[in-house]
C-alpha positions in Angstrom: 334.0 222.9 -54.9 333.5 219.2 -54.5 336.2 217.0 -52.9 337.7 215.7 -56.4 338.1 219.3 -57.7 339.7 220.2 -54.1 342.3 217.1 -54.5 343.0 218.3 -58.4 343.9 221.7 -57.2 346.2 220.0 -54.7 347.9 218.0 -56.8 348.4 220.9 -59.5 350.2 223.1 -57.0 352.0 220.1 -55.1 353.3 219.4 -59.1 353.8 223.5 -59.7 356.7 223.5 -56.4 357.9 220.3 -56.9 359.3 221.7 -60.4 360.5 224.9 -58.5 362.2 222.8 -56.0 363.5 220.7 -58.9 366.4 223.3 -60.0 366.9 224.3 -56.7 369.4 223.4 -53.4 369.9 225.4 -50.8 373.6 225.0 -49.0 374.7 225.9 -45.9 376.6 229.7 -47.5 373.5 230.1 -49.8 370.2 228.4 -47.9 367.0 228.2 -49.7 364.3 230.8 -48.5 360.9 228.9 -49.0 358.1 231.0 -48.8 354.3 229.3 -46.9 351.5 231.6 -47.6 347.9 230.9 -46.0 344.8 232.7 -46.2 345.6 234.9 -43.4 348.9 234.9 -42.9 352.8 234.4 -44.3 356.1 232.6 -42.9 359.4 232.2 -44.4 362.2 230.3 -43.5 366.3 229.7 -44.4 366.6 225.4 -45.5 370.1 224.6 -45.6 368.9 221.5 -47.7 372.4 219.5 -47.6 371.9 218.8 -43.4 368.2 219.6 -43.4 368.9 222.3 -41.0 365.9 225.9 -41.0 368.7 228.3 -40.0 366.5 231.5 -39.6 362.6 231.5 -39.9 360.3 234.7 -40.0 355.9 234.7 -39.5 353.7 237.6 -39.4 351.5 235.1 -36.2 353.7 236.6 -33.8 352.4 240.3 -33.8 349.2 240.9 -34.0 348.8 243.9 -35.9 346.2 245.4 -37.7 348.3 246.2 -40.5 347.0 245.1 -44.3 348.6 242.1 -45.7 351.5 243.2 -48.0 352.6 245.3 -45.3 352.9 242.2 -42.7 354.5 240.2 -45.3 357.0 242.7 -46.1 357.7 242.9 -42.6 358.3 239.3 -42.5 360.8 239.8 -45.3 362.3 242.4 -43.1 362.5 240.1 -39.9 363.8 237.2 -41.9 367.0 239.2 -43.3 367.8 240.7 -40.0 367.9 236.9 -38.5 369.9 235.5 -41.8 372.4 238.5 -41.1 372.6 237.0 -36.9 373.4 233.4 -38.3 375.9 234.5 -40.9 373.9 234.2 -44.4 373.5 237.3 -47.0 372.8 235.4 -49.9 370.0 232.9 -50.7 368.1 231.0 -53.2 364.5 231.9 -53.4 361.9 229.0 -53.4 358.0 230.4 -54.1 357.0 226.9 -53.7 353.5 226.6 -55.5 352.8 230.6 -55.2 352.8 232.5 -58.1 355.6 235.9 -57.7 353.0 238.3 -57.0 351.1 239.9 -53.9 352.2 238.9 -50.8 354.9 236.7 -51.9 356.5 240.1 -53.6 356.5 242.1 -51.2 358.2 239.5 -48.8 360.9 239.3 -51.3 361.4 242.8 -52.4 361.8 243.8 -48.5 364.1 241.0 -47.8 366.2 242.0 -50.8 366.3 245.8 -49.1 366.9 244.5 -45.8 370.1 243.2 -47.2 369.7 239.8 -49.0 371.0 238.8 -52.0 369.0 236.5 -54.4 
């Protein structure tokens, strides 16, 4: 990929979240849990958007395991709704950002919403 065709994939997904984040406001009883994926790993985080506030944050860089990548992300999921239950918060509003609801970004969700969530 050339530069210009780097920037136009940028902008594309910089477009595709700002529409997500368009319908969406997370509040300090239901805080938005945005979702960062990079190419090795995954964090997610509670935004309580109306003080600008991260109330609980998760991130598979912490434990270095050897495990394959939807099970760390689902273990994030995990470790993010045990941390929302310590500051108070059982429901949220999910933000994907750019990500498309598949693959890693599932599997956070899904073991979030077992772990106790609501969303």
């Amino acid at each position: 990929m050339n530069r210009k065709e780097i920037l136009a994939k940028r902008a594309r997904a910089v477009r595709r979240a700002t529409r997500v984040r368009a319908r969406i406001e997370g509040t300090k009883e239901r805080p938005r849990l945005s979702v960062f994926r990079s190419h090795r790993h995954i964090s997610a985080q509670l935004i309580d958007d109306t003080t600008g506030r991260t109330l609980a944050a998760a991130s598979d860089m912490k434990a270095k395991s050897e495990a394959k990548p939807l099970e760390r992300a689902a273990a994030v999921g995990t470790e993010l709704a045990e941390a929302a239950k310590k500051a108070g918060v059982t429901t949220v509003i999910f933000d994907r950002g750019s990500y498309l609801y598949h693959g890693r970004v599932k599997a956070l969700a899904e073991a979030a919403r077992e772990a106790g969530l609501v969303f």
